[in-house]
Structures are given as structure tokens and as C-alpha cells.
Backbone atoms as SQL, in Angstrom:
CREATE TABLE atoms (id INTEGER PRIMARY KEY, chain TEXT, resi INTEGER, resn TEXT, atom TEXT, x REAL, y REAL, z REAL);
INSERT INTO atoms VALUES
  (1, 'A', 1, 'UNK', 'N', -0.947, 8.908, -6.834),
  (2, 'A', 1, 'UNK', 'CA', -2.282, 8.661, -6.346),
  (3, 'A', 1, 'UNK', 'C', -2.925, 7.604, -7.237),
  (4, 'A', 2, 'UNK', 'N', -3.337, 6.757, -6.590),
  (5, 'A', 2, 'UNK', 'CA', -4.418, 5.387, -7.380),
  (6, 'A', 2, 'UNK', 'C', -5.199, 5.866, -8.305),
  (7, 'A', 3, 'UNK', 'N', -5.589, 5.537, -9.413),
  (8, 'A', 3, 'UNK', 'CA', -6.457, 6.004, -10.206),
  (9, 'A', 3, 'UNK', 'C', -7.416, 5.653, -10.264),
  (10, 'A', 4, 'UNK', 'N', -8.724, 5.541, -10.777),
  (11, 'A', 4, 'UNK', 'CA', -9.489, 4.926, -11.118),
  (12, 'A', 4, 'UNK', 'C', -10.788, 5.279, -12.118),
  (13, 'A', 5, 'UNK', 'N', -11.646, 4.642, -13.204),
  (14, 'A', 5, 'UNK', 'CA', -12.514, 4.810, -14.160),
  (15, 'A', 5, 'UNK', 'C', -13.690, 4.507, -13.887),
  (16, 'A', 6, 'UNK', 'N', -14.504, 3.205, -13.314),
  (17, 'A', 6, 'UNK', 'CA', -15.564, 3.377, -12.457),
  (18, 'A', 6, 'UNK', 'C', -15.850, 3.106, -11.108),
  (19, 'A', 7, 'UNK', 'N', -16.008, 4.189, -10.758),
  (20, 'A', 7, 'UNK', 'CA', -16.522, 4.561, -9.076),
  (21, 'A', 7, 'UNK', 'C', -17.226, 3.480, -7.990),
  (22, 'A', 8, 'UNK', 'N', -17.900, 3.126, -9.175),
  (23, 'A', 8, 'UNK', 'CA', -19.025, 2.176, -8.697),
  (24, 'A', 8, 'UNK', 'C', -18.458, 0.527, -7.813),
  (25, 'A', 9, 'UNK', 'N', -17.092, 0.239, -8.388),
  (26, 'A', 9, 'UNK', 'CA', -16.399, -0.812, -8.091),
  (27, 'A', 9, 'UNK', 'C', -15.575, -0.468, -6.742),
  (28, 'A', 10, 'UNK', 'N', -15.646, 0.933, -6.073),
  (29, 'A', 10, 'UNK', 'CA', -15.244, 1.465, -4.576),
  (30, 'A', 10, 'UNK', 'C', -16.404, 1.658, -3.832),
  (31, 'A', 11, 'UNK', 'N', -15.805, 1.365, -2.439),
  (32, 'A', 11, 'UNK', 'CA', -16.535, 1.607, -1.286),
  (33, 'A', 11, 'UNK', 'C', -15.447, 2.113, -0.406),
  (34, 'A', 12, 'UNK', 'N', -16.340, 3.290, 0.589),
  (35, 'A', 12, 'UNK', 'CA', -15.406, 3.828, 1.286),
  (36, 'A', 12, 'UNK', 'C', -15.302, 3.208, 2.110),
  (37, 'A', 13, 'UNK', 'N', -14.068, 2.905, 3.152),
  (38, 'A', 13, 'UNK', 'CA', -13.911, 2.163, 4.158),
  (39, 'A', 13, 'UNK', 'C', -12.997, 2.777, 5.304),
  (40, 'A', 14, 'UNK', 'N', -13.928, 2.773, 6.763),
  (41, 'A', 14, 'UNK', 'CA', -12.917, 2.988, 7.986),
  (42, 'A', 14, 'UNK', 'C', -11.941, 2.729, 8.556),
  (43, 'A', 15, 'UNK', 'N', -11.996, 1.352, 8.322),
  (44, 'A', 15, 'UNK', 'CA', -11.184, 0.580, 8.438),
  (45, 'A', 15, 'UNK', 'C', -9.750, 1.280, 9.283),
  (46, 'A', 16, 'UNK', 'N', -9.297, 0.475, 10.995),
  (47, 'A', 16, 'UNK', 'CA', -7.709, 1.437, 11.103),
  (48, 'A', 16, 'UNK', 'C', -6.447, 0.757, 10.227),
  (49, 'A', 17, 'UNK', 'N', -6.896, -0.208, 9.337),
  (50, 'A', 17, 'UNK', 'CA', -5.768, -0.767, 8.602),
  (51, 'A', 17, 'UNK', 'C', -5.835, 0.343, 7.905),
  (52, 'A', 18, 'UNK', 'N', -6.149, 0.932, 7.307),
  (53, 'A', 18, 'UNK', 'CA', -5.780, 1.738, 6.108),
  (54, 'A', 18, 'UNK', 'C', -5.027, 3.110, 6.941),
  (55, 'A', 19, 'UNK', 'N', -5.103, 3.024, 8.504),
  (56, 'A', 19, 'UNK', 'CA', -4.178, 4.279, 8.791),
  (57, 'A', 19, 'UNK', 'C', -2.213, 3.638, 9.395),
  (58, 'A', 20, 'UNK', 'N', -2.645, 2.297, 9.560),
  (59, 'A', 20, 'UNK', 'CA', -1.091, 1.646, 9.646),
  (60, 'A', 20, 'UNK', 'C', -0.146, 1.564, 8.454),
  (61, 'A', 21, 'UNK', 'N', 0.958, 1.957, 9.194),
  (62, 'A', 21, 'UNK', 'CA', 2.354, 2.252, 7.840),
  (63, 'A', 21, 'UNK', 'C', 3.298, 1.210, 8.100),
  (64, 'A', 22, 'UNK', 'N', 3.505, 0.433, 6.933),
  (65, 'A', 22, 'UNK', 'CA', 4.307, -0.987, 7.346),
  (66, 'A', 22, 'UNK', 'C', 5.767, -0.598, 6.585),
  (67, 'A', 23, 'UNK', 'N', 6.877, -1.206, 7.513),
  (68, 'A', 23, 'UNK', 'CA', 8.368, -1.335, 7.066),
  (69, 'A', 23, 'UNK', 'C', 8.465, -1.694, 5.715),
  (70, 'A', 24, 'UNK', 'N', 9.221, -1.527, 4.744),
  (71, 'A', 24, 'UNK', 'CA', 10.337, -2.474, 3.774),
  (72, 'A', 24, 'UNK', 'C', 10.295, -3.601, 4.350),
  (73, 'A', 25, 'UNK', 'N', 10.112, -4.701, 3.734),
  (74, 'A', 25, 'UNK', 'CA', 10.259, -6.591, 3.567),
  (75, 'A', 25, 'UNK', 'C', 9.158, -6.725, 4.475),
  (76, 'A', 26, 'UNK', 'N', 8.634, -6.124, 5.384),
  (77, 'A', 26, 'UNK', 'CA', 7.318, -6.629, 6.348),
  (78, 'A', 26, 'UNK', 'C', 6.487, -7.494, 5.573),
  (79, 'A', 27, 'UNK', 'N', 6.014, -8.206, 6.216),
  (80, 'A', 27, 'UNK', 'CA', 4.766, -9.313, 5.790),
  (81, 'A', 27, 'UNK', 'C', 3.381, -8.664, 5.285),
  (82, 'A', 28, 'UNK', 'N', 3.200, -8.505, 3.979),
  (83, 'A', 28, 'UNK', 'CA', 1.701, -7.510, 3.503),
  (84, 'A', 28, 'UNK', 'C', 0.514, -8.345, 4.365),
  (85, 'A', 29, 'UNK', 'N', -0.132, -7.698, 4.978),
  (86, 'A', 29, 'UNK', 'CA', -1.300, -7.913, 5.466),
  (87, 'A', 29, 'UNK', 'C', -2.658, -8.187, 5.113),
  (88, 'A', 30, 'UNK', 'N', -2.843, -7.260, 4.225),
  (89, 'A', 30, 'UNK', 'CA', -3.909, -7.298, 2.872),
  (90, 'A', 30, 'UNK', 'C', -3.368, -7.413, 1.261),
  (91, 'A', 31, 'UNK', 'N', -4.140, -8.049, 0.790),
  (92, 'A', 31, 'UNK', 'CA', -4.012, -8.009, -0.987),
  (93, 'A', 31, 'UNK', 'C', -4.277, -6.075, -1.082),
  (94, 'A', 32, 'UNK', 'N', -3.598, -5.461, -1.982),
  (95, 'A', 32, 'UNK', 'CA', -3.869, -4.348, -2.467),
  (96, 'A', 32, 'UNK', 'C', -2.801, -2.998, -3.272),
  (97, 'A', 33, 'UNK', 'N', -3.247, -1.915, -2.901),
  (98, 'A', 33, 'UNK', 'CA', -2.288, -1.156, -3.426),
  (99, 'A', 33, 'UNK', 'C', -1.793, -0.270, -1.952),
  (100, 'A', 34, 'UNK', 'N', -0.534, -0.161, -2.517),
  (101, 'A', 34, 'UNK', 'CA', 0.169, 0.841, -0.894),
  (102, 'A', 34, 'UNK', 'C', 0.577, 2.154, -1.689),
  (103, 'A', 35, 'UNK', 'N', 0.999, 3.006, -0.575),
  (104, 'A', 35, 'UNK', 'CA', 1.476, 3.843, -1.363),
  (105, 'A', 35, 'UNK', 'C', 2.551, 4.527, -0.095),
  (106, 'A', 36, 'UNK', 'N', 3.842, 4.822, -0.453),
  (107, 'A', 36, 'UNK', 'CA', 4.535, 5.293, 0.396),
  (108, 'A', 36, 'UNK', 'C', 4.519, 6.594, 0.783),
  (109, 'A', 37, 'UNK', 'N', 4.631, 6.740, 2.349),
  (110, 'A', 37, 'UNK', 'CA', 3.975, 8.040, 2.970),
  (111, 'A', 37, 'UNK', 'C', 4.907, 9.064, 2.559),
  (112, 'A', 38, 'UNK', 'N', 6.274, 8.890, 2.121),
  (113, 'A', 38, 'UNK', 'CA', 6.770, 9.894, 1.975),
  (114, 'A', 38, 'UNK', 'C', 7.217, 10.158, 1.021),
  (115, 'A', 39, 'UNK', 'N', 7.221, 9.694, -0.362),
  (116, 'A', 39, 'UNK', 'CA', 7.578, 10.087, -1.416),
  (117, 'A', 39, 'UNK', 'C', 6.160, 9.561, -2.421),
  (118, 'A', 40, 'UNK', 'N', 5.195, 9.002, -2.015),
  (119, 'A', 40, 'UNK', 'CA', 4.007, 8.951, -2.718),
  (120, 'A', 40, 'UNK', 'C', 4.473, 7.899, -3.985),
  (121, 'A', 41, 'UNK', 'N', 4.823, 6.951, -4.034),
  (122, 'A', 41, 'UNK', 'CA', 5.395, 5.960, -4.833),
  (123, 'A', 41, 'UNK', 'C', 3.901, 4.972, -4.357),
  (124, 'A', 42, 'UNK', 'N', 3.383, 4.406, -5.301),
  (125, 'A', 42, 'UNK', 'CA', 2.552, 3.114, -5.254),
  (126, 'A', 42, 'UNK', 'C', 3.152, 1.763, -5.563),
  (127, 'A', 43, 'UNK', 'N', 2.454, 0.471, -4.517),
  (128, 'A', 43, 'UNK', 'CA', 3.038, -0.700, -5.440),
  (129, 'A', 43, 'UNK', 'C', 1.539, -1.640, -4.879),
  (130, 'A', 44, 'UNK', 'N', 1.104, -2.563, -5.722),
  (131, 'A', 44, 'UNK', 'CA', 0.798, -3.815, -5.674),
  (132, 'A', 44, 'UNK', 'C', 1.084, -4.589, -4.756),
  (133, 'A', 45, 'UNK', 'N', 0.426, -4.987, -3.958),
  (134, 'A', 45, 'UNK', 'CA', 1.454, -6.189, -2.975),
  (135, 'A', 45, 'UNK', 'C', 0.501, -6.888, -2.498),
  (136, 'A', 46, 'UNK', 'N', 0.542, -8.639, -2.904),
  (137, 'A', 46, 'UNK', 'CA', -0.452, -9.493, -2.042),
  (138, 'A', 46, 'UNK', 'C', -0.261, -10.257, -0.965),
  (139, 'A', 47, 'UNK', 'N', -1.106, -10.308, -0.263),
  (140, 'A', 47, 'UNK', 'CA', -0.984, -10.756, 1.116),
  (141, 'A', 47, 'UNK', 'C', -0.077, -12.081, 1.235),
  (142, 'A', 48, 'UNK', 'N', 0.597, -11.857, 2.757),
  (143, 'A', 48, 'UNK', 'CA', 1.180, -12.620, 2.621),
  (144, 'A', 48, 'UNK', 'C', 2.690, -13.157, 2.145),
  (145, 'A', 49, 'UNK', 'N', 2.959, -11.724, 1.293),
  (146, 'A', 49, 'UNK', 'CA', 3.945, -11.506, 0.544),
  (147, 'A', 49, 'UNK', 'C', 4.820, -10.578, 0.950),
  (148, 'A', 50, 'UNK', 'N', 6.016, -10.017, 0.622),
  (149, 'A', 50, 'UNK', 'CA', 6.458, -8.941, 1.194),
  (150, 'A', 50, 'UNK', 'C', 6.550, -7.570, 0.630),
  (151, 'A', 51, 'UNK', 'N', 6.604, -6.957, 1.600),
  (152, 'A', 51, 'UNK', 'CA', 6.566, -5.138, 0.879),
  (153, 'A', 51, 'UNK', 'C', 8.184, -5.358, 0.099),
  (154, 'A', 52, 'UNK', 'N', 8.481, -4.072, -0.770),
  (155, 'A', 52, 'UNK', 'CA', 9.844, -4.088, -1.367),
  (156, 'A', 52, 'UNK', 'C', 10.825, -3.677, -0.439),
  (157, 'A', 53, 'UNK', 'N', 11.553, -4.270, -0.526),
  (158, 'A', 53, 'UNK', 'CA', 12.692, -3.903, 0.571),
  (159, 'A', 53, 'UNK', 'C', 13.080, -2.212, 0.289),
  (160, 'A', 54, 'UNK', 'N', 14.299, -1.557, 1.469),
  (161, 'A', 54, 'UNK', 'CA', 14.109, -0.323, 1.775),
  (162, 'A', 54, 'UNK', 'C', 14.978, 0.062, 0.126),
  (163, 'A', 55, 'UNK', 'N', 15.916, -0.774, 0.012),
  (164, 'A', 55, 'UNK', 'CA', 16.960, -0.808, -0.829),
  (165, 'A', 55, 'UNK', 'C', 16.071, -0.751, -2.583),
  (166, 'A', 56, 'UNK', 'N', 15.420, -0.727, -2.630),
  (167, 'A', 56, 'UNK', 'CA', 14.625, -0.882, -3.998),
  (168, 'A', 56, 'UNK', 'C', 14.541, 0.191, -4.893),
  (169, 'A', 57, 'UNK', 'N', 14.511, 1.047, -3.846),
  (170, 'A', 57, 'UNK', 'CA', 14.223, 2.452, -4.762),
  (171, 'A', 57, 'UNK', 'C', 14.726, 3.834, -3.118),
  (172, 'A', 58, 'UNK', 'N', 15.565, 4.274, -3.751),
  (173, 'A', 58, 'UNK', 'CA', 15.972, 5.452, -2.811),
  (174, 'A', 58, 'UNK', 'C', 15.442, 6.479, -2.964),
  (175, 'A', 59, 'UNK', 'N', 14.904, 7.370, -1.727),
  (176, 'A', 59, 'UNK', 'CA', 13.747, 8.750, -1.326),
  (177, 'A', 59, 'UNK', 'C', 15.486, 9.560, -1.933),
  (178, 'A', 60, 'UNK', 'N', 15.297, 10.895, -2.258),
  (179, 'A', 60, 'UNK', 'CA', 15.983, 11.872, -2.949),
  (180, 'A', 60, 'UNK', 'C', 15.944, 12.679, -1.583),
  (181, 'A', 61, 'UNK', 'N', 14.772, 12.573, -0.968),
  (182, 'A', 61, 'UNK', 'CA', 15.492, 13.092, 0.574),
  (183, 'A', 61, 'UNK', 'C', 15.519, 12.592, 1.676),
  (184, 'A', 62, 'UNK', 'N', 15.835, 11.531, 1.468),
  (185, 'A', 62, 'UNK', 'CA', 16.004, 10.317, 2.110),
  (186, 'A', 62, 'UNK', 'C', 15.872, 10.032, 3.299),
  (187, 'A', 63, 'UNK', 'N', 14.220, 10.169, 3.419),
  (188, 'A', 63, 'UNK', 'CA', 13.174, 9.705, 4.686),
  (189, 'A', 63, 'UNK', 'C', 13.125, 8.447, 4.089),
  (190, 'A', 64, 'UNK', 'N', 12.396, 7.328, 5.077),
  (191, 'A', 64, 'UNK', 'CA', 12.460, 6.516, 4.985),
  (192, 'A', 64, 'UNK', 'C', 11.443, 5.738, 4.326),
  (193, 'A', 65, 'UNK', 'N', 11.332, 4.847, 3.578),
  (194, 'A', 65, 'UNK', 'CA', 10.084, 3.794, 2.972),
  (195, 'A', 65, 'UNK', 'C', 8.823, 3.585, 3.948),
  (196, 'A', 66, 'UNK', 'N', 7.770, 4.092, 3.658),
  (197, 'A', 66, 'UNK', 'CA', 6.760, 3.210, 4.771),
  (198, 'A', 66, 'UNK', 'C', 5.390, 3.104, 4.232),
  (199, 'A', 67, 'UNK', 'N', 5.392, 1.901, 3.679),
  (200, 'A', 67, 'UNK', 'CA', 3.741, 1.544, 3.112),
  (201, 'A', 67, 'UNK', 'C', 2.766, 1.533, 3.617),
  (202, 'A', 68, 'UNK', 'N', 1.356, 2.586, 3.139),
  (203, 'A', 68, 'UNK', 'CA', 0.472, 2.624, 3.904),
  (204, 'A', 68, 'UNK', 'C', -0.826, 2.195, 2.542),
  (205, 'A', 69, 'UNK', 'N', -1.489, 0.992, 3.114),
  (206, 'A', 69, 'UNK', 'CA', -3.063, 1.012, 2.077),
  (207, 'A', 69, 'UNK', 'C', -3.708, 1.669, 2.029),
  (208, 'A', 70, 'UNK', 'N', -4.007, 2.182, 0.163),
  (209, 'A', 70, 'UNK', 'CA', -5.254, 2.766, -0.167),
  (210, 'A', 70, 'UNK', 'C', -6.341, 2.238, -0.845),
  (211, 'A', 71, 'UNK', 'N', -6.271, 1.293, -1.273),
  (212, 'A', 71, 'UNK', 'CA', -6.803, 0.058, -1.602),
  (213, 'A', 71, 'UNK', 'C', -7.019, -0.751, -1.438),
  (214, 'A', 72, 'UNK', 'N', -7.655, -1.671, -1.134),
  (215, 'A', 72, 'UNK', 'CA', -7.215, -3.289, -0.437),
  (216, 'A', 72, 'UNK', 'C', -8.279, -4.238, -1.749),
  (217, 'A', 73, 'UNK', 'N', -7.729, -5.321, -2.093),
  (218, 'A', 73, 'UNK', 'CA', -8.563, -6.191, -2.853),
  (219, 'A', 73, 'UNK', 'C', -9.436, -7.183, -2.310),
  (220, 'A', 74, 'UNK', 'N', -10.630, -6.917, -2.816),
  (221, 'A', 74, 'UNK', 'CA', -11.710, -7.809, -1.891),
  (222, 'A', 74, 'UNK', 'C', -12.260, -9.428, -2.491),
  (223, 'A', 75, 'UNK', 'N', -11.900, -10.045, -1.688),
  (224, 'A', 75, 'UNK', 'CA', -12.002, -12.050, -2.396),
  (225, 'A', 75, 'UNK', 'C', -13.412, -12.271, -1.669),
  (226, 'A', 76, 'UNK', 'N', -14.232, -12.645, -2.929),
  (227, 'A', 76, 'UNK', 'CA', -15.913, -12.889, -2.077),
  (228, 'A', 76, 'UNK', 'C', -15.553, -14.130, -1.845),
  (229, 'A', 77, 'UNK', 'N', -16.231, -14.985, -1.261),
  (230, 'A', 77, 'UNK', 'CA', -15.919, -16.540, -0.577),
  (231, 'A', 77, 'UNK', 'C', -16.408, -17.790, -1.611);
């Protein structure tokens, strides 16, 4: 689970991106943090870039990789 020290730097958000679960190597959508739905593993990933492939790290009960955002990083203009 993401951590965090002050509160004040979150806002909650509805957002349905944060309920979509993206493949291994898929194209990241947002700058942020993911976290995989089934073994709860977090990573970093900026937009644009790709998620870690499936091969990166193996589930022990080996469901499959699927990154979902709990975070997203916000760029003011």
C-alpha cells in the first residue's frame, strides 16, 4: 500500500481511470504509482512509458500481473 506523511499534498479523486487494470508492457497512461491487483506489488511508471513486463517478477500463485492506479502525478501547466 502507498504510503504517505502529509495528507495535505492528496486529493481524493473519482476518476474511472483509477478503476482500469492495465496488462504487462501496456502503454502507462498516467504519470504515477500502480499497484498490482493481485499480489499488491507497487511500481512507479510515467506516462507514456511501459508497465513491467509479465516476466519481471512471478505471482507465487500465479494469477496474472495487472496494474491498477492509486496515485497519479499531477503537472500544473
Amino acid at each position: 500500500m502507498a504510503a504517505y506523511k502529509y495528507a495535505q499534498h492528496f486529493v481524493a479523486n473519482q476518476d474511472p481511470e483509477f478503476d482500469r487494470s492495465h496488462l504487462p508492457g501496456s502503454i502507462v497512461p498516467y504519470s504515477g504509482i500502480y499497484r498490482c491487483t493481485n499480489c499488491g506489488d507497487e511500481v512507479a511508471c510515467n506516462k507514456h512509458t511501459r508497465f513491467p513486463p509479465q516476466n519481471h517478477r512471478q505471482h507465487r500463485t500465479r494469477l496474472p500481473i495487472r496494474w491498477r492506479l492509486v496515485a497519479a502525478a499531477i503537472q500544473r501547466p
